[in-house]
C-alpha positions in Angstrom: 0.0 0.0 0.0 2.8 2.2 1.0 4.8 1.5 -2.3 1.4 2.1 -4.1 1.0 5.5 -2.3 4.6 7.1 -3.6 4.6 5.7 -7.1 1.1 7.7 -7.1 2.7 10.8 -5.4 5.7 10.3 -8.2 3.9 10.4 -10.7 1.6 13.3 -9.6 5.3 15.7 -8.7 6.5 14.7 -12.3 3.1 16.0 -14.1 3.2 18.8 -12.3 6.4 19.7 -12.9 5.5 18.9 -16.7 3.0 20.8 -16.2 5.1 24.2 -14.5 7.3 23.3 -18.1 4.3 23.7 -20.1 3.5 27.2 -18.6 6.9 28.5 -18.7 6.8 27.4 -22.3 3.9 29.2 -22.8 4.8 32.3 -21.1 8.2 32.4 -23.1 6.0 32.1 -25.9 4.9 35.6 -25.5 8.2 37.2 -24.4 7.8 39.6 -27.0 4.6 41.2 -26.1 6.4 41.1 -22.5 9.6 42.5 -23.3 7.9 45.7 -24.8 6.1 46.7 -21.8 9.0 45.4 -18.9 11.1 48.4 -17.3 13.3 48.1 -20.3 10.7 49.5 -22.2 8.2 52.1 -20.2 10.5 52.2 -17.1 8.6 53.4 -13.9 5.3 53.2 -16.1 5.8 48.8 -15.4 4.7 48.9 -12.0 1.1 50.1 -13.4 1.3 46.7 -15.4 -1.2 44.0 -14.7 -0.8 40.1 -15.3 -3.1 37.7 -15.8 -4.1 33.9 -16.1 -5.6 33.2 -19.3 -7.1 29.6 -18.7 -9.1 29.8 -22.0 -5.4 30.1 -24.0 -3.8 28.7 -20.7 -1.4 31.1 -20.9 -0.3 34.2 -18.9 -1.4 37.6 -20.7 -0.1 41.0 -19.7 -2.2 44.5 -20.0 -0.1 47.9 -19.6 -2.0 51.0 -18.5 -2.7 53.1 -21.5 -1.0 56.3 -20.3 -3.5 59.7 -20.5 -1.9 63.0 -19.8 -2.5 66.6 -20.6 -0.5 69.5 -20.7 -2.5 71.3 -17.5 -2.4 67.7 -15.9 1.3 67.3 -15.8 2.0 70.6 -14.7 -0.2 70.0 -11.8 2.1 66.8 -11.2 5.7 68.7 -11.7 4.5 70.9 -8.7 3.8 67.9 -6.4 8.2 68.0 -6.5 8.3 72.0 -5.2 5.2 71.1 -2.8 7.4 68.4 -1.1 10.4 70.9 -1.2 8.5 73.2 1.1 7.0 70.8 3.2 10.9 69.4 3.8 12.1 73.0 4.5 9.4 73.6 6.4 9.9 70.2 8.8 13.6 71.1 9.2 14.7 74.1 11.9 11.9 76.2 13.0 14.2 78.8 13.6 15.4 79.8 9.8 13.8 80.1 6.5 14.7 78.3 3.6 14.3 78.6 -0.2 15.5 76.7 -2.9 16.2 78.5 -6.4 17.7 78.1 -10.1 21.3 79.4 -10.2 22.2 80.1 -14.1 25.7 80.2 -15.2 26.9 81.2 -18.7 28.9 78.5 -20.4 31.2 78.0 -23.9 27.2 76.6 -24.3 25.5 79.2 -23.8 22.9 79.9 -20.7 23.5 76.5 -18.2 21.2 75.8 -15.0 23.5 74.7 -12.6 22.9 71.2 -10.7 19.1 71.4 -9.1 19.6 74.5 -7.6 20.4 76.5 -4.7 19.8 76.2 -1.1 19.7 79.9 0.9 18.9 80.1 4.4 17.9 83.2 6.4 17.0 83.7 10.0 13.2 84.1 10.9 13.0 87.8 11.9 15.9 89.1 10.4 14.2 92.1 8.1 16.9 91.8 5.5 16.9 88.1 5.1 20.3 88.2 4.7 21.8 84.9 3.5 23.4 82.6 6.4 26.4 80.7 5.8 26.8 77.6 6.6 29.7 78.4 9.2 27.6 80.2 11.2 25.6 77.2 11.9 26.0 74.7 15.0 27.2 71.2 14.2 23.9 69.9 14.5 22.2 72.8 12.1 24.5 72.1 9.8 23.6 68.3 10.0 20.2 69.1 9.6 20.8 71.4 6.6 23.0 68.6 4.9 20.1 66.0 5.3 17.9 68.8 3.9 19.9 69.2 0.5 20.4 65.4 0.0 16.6 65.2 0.4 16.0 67.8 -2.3 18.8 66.7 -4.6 17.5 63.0 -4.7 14.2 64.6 -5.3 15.7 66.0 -8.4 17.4 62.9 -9.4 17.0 61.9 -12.8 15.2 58.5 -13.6 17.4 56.3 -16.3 15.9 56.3 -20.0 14.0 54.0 -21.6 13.1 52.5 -24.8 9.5 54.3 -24.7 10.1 58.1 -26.0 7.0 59.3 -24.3 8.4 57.3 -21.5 11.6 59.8 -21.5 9.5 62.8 -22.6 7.2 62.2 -18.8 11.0 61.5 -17.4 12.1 64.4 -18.6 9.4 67.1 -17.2 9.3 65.2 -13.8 6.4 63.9 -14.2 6.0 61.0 -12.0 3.5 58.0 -13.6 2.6 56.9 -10.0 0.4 59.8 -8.9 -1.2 59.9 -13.0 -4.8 58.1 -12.8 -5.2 55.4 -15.6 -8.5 53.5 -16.4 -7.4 51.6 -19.3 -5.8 48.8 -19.9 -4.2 47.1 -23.3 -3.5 43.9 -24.0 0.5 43.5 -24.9 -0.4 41.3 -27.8 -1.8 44.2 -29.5 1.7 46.4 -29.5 2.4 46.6 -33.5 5.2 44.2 -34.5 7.2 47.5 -35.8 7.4 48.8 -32.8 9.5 47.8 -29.6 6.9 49.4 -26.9 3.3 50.3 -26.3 2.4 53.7 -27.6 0.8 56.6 -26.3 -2.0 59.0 -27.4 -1.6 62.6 -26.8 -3.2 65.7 -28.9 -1.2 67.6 -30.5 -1.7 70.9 -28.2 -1.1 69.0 -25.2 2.7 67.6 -27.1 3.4 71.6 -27.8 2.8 72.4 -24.4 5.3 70.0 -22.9 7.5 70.9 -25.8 7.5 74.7 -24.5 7.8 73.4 -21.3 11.0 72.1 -22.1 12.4 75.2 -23.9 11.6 73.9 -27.4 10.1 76.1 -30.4 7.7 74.9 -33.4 10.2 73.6 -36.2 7.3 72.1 -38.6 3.2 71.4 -37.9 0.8 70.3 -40.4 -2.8 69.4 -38.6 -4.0 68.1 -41.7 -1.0 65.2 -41.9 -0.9 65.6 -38.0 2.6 66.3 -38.2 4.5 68.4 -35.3 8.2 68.6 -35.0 9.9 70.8 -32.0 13.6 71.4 -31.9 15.5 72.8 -28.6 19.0 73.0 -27.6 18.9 69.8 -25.8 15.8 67.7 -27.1 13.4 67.3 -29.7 10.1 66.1 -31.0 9.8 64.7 -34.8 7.5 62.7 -36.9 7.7 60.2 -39.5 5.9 57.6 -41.2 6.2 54.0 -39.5 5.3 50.8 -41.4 2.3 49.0 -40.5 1.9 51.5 -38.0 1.5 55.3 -39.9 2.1 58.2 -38.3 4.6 58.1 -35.3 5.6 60.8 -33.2 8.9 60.3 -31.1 10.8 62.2 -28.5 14.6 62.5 -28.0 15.4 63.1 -24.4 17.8 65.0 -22.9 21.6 64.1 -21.8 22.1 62.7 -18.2 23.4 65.7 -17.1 21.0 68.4 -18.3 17.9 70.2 -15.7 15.5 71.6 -17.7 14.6 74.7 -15.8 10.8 73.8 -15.8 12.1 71.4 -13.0 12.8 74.7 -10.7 9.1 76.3 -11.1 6.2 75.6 -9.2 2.9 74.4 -10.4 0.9 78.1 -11.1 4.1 79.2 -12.3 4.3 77.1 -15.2 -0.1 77.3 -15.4 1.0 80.8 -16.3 3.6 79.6 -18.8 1.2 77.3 -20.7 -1.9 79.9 -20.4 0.4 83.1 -22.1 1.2 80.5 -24.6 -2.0 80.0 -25.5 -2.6 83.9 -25.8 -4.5 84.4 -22.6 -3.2 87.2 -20.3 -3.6 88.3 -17.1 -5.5 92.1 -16.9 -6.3 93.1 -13.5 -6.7 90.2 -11.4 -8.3 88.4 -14.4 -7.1 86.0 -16.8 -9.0 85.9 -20.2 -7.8 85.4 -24.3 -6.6 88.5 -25.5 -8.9 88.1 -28.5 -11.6 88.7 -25.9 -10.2 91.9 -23.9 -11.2 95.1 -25.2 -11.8 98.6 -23.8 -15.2 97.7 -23.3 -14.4 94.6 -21.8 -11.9 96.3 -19.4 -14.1 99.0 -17.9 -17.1 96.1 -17.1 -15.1 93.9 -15.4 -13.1 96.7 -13.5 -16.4 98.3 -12.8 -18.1 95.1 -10.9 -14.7 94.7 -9.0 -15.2 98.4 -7.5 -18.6 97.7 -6.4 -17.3 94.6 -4.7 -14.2 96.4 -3.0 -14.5 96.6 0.8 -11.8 98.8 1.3 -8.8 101.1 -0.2 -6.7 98.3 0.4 -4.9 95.7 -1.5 -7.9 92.4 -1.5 -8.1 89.5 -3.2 -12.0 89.4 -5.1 -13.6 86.6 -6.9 -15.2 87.7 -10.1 -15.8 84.0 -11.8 -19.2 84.4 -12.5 -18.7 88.0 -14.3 -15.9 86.9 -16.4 -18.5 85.1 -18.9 -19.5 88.6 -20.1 -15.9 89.5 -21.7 -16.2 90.1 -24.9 -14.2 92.2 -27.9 -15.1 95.6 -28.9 -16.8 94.8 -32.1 -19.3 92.4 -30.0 -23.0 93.9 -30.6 -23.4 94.2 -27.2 -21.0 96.9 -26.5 -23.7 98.6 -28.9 -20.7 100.5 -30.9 -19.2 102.4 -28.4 -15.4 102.6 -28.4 -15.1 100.9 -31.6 -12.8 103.1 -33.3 -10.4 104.0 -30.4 -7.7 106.3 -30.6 -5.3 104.3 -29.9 -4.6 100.6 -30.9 -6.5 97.8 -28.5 -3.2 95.7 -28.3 -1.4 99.0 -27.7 -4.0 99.3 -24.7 -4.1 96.3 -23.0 0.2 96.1 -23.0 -0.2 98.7 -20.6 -2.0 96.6 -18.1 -0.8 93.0 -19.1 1.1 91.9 -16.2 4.9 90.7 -16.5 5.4 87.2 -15.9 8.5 85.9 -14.6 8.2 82.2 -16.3 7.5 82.7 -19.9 8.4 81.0 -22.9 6.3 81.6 -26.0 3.2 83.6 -27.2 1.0 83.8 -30.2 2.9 86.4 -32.5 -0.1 87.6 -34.2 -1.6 88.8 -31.4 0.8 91.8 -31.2 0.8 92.8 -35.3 -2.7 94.7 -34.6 -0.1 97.3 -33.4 2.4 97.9 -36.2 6.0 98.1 -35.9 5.8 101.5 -37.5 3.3 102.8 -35.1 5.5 101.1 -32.2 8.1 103.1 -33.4 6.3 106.4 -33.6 5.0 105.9 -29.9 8.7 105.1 -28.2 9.9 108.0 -29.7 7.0 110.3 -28.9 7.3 109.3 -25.3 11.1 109.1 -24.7 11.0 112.8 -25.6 8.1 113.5 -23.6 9.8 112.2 -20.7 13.4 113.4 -21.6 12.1 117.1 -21.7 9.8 117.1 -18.6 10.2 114.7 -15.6 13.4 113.1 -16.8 15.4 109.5 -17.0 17.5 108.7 -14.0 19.7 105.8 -15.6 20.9 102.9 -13.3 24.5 102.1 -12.4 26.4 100.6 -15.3 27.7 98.0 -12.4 24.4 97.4 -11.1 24.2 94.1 -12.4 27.6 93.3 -11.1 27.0 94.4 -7.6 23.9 92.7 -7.9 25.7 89.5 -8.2 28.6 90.2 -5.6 26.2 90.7 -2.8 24.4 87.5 -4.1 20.8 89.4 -4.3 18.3 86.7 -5.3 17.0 89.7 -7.4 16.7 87.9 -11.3 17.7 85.0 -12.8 19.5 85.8 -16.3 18.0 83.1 -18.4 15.7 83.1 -21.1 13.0 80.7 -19.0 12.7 81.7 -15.8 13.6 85.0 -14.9 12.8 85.6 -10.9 12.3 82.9 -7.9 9.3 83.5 -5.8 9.8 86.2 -3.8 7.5 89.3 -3.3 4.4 89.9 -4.2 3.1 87.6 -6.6 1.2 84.8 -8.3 2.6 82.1 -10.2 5.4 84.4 -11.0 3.0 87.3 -12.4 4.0 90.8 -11.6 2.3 93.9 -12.0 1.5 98.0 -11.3 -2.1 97.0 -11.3 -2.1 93.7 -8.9 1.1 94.0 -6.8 2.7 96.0 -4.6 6.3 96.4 -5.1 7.5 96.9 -1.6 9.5 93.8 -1.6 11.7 94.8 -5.3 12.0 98.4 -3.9 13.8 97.0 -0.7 16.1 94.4 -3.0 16.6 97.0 -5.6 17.7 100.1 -2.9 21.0 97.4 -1.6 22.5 97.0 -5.6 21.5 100.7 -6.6 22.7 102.6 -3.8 21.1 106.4 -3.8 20.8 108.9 -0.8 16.8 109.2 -1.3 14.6 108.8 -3.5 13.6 110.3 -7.1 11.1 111.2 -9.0 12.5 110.2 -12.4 11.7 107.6 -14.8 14.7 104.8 -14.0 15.8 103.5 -17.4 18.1 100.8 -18.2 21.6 102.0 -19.5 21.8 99.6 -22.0 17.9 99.9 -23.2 17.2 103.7 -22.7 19.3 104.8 -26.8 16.8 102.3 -28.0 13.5 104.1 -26.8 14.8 107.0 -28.0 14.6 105.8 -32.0 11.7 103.2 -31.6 14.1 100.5 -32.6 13.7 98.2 -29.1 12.3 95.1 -30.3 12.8 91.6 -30.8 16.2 92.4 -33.4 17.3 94.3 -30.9 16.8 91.3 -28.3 18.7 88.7 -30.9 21.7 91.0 -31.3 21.9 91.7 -27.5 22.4 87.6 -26.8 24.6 87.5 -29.9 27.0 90.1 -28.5 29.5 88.0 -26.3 31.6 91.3 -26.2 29.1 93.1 -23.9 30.2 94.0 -20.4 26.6 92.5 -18.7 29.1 89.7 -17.5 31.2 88.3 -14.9 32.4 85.0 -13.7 29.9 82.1 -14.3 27.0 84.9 -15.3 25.8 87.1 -18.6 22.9 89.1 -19.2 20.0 88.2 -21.3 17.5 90.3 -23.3 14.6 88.5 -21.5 16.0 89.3 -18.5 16.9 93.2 -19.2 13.7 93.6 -20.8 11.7 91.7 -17.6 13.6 94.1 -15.3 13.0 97.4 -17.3 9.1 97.1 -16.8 9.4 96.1 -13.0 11.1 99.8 -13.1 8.2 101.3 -14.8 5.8 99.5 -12.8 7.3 100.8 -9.7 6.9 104.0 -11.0 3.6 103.6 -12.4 2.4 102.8 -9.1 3.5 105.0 -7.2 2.4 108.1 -9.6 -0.8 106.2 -9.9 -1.3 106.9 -6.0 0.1 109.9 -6.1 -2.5 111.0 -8.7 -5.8 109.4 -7.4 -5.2 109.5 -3.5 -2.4 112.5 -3.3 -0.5 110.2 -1.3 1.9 107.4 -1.8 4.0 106.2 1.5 3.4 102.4 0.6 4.4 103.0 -2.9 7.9 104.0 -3.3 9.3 103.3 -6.6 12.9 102.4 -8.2 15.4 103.9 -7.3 15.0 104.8 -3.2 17.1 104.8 -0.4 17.3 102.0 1.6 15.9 103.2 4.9 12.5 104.5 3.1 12.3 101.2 1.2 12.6 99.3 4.7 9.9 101.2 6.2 7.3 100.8 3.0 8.1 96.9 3.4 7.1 96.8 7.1 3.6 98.9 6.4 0.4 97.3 6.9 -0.3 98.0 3.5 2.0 96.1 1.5 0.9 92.8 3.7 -0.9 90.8 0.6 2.3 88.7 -0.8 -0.4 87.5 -4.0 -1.8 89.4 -6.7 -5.3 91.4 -6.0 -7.2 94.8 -6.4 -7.0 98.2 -5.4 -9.4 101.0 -5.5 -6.8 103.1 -7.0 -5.7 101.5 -9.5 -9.2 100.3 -10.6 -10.3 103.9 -11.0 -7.1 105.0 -12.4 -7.5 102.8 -15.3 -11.1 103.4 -16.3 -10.1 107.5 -16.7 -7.3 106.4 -18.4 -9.0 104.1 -20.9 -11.7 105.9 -21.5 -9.5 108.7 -22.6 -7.6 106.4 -24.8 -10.9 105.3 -26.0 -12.3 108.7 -26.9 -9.6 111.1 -27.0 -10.3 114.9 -27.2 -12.9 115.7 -29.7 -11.9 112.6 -31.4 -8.1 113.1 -31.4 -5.6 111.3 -29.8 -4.3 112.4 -26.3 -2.1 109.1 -25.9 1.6 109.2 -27.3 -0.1 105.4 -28.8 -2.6 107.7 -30.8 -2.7 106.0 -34.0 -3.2 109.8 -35.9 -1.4 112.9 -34.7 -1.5 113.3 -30.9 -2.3 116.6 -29.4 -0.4 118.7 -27.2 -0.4 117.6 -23.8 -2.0 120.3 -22.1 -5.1 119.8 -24.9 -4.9 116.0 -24.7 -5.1 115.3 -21.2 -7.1 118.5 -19.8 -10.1 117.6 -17.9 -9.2 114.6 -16.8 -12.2 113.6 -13.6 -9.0 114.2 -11.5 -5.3 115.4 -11.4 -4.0 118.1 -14.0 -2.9 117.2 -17.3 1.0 117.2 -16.7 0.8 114.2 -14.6 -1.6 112.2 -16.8 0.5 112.8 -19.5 3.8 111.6 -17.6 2.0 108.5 -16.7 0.9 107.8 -20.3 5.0 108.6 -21.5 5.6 105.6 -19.3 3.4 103.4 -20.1 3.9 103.7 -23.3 7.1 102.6 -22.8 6.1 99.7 -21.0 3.9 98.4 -23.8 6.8 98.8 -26.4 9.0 96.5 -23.7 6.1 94.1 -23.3 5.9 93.8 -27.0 9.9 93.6 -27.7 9.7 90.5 -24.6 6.7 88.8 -26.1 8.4 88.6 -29.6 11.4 87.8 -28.1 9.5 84.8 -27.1 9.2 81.7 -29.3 6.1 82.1 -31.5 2.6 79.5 -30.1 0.2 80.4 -32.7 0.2 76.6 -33.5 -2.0 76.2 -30.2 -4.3 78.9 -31.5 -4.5 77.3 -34.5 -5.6 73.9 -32.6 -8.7 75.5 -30.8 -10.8 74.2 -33.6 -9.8 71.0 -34.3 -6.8 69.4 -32.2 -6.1 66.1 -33.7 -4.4 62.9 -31.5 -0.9 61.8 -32.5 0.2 58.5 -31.7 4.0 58.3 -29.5 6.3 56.0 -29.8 
């Protein structure tokens, strides 16, 4: 009986084991479908794969997740790694602040962001925030600190590539697969034979936008062949024709030791990025398509914020339900009025757009509304305006050096992102109109040292010949990076036109604003403008009324513009008062008499600057890479299949 039982129990090990043979042989039999969805092929993306049984085929199948990803959904992801930044620095010593930046250094290759970035520490109470090195720390700070860093840096780290390019184009913004949702699953078997992984569909606006993202322009795009090719200095985006497959869209990623500098911005940061590249800009406290602001437009919205505004103060008001009734000039509802401004729409709204610090690209035709000849005939008009009444006061020709030698987290000189988050701000978006500038005031008054402040118009040496003959623009930005002969350099550092030109309008904002208050409420101690002694630009910091660190509204600035563009609207008698006008402008004195309140000289001042401002705005945005292609795909925006 006993012999009986293990000749049975033989017999029963050896078909199992035949039958373990028979499933590896099986399983090998599909290796192919395997090996193009393993970590070979879609890296970190394999732990979302899912394998099965099959006891019909009798056979294990495998499934990937179908990866689904926008452009607005990514850049919700990439923020998650700033998000756990601030959380770490936030766990670490309760005594000190700490902030982690881009650092750009100029290279033999041009513009280089060095490692992941910086790590600056200040003590909690110290009004000037200045930096503290590590030396001054205890042994046990310093430990902390250390263990701080290595956190952040491995946060940074960069994921090995793969043989799936959309695989290494998610890799490559940061985007971690994990924390994507994905309800679909595909069979392996399915993957074309041509191809050595799974695929993924994305439309071609939401490709463009991670292209931007990673400082690449529009080389080639055909919707109709739903073609897109994007070329940048350190990656790329082409299509080609696939056999058995047709149309295929691939990515080539970036070397192992290249950041992309989208890596260093936070989540409404880049928002802002993707939204001015899709031709929507931020007027007021209000984001909307530019196509859709107008005078008309302008004066409504402002008008409801007033009769929502508590106070005089700086408050943040939601107007979501209002901003349905934007709509352009020529809309028949505006019943014809202000259809025939004086002065150019585009010209117009420049002067309120705010100035974002993280910009990459904007829909050129948006800007040819206003002409280049007309931009040219304005600049001039109001450099001599200013140059024979309240004057330029030009900054230091070592400013920017000084700026660097004291280490003043002031700009970043790079074509991406051009300041870190300090101040008053959102998502990197800076203006007269939403922001106070207490914060630049007291950073500018340590690199342009002056005994008190001025009433002048503070110009950039290096921009101020060009306002003078109408020729600042985007040429004028090209030739400027060209020049390597230039003395805005040092060691490791060199200016760049998106930079000088982002810094020229924070100086006329500063100004604006102030002259803005000085006009409405005869009174301006919050609002000190560029340049100013230290000691005053200390005190306006500490006030009360500089406490909102986000964009918002003001009273002031609300009412301000609605005189302002309703003279721009109207003019005198039909005839230009702006140095914009698109016909002969009158004299001053004619042009901007009877304004509801303040005398003429100071409107006119005001409207000198911000002319100014618009013709830097413009030079900046076409400096830009050009994003009509996303306009173009409002209608119809096709899927392309990635390889």
């Amino acid at each position: 009986m006993a012999s009986t039982d293990l000749a049975a129990l033989i017999i029963a090990l050896v078909a199992l084991v035949i039958s373990l043979l028979h499933v590896i042989q099986q399983y090998a039999s599909s290796s192919m479908a395997r090996a193009k969805v393993d970590r070979a092929a879609i890296g970190p993306w394999a732990k979302k794969n899912r394998y099965g049984w099959s006891f019909r085929e009798w056979r294990i199948r495998v499934a990937y997740a179908r990866p689904d990803c926008t452009a607005d959904e990514g850049v919700s992801t990439m923020g998650q790694r700033s998000l756990k930044q601030r959380e770490l620095m936030a766990a670490s010593l309760p005594d000190f602040n700490f902030s982690w930046g881009m650092e750009i250094v100029d290279g033999p290759r041009g513009p280089q962001k060095r490692s992941s970035g910086k790590l600056t520490i200040s003590r909690k109470g110290d009004e000037s925030q200045t930096p503290v090195a590590r030396s001054q720390l205890t042994w046990r700070q310093r430990m902390v600190v250390a263990d701080l860093e290595k956190s952040i840096m491995q946060s940074h780290e960069r994921i090995p590539p793969c043989k799936a390019t959309w695989c290494n184009l998610m890799t490559d913004l940061g985007i971690d697969p994990v924390t994507l949702t994905c309800d679909e699953y595909v069979d392996a078997d399915t993957i074309a034979t041509a191809l050595d992984n799974p695929t993924m569909f994305i439309q071609i606006s939401d490709l463009i936008c991670f292209g931007f993202i990673l400082d690449m322009e529009v080389a080639k795009f055909d919707i109709r062949e739903r073609i897109i090719d994007m070329i940048g200095k350190h990656c790329n985006i082409t299509t080609q024709h696939q056999q058995g497959v047709g149309m295929l869209t691939r990515y080539s990623g970036m070397g192992p030791k290249v950041q992309p500098s989208a890596l260093g911005c936070s989540s409404p940061e880049l928002s802002m990025l993707l939204r001015l590249a899709r031709g929507i800009i931020h007027v007021g406290d209000a984001l909307a398509d530019m196509t859709d602001w107008g005078y008309n437009s302008v004066d409504h919205i402002f008008g409801a914020v007033w009769d929502r505004a508590k106070d005089e103060e700086w408050q943040e008001i939601s107007i979501g339900e209002i901003m349905k009734d934007i709509e352009p000039d020529t809309n028949a509802k505006w019943m014809g009025r202000w259809k025939n401004p004086t002065v150019p729409v585009t010209a117009f709204l420049l002067t309120l757009t705010s100035n974002a610090a993280v910009a990459i690209a904007f829909p050129h035709r948006f800007l040819k509304s206003w002409s280049e000849l007309q931009r040219q005939r304005a600049s001039q008009l109001a450099a001599e305006h200013i140059q024979n009444g309240v004057g330029f006061i030009e900054a230091p020709t070592n400013f920017l050096k000084t700026m660097k030698a004291q280490g003043l987290d002031l700009l970043i000189m790079d074509d991406f992102k051009t300041a870190n988050n300090w101040g008053c701000e959102f998502g990197g978006v800076r203006g007269w109109l939403i922001s106070n500038f207490a914060e630049f005031s007291l950073r500018m008054s340590k690199c342009w040292v002056v005994s008190s402040m001025t009433n002048k118009v503070p110009v950039m040496p290096q921009i101020r010949p060009y306002f003078a003959d109408g020729t600042l623009n985007a040429k004028w930005g090209r030739n400027y990076n060209a020049n390597l002969s230039n003395e805005d350099r040092g060691d490791g550092w060199r200016m760049r036109a998106n930079s000088l030109l982002w810094l020229q309008i924070m100086f006329f904002d500063a100004w604006i604003a102030r002259r803005v208050e000085l006009i409405i409420k005869e009174s301006a101690s919050a609002d000190v403008g560029v340049p100013v002694d230290f000691e005053t630009a200390t005190r306006a910091s500490m006030m009360a009324a500089n406490n909102l660190q986000v964009s918002g509204w003001k009273k002031s600035r609300l009412i301000f513009t609605r005189h302002y563009l309703a003279r721009l609207a109207e003019g005198v008698d039909g005839k230009g008062a702006s140095c914009m006008s698109s016909d002969e402008k009158l004299d001053p004195t004619i042009g901007w008499a009877g304004m509801p309140v303040g005398n003429a000289s100071d409107w006119a001042d005001v409207d000198a600057v911000l002319t100014l401002r618009a013709v830097t705005l413009v030079a900046r945005l076409e400096l830009m890479k050009d994003s009509i292609a996303l306009v173009d795909l409002r209608e119809l925006d096709p899927m392309v299949q990635m390889a």
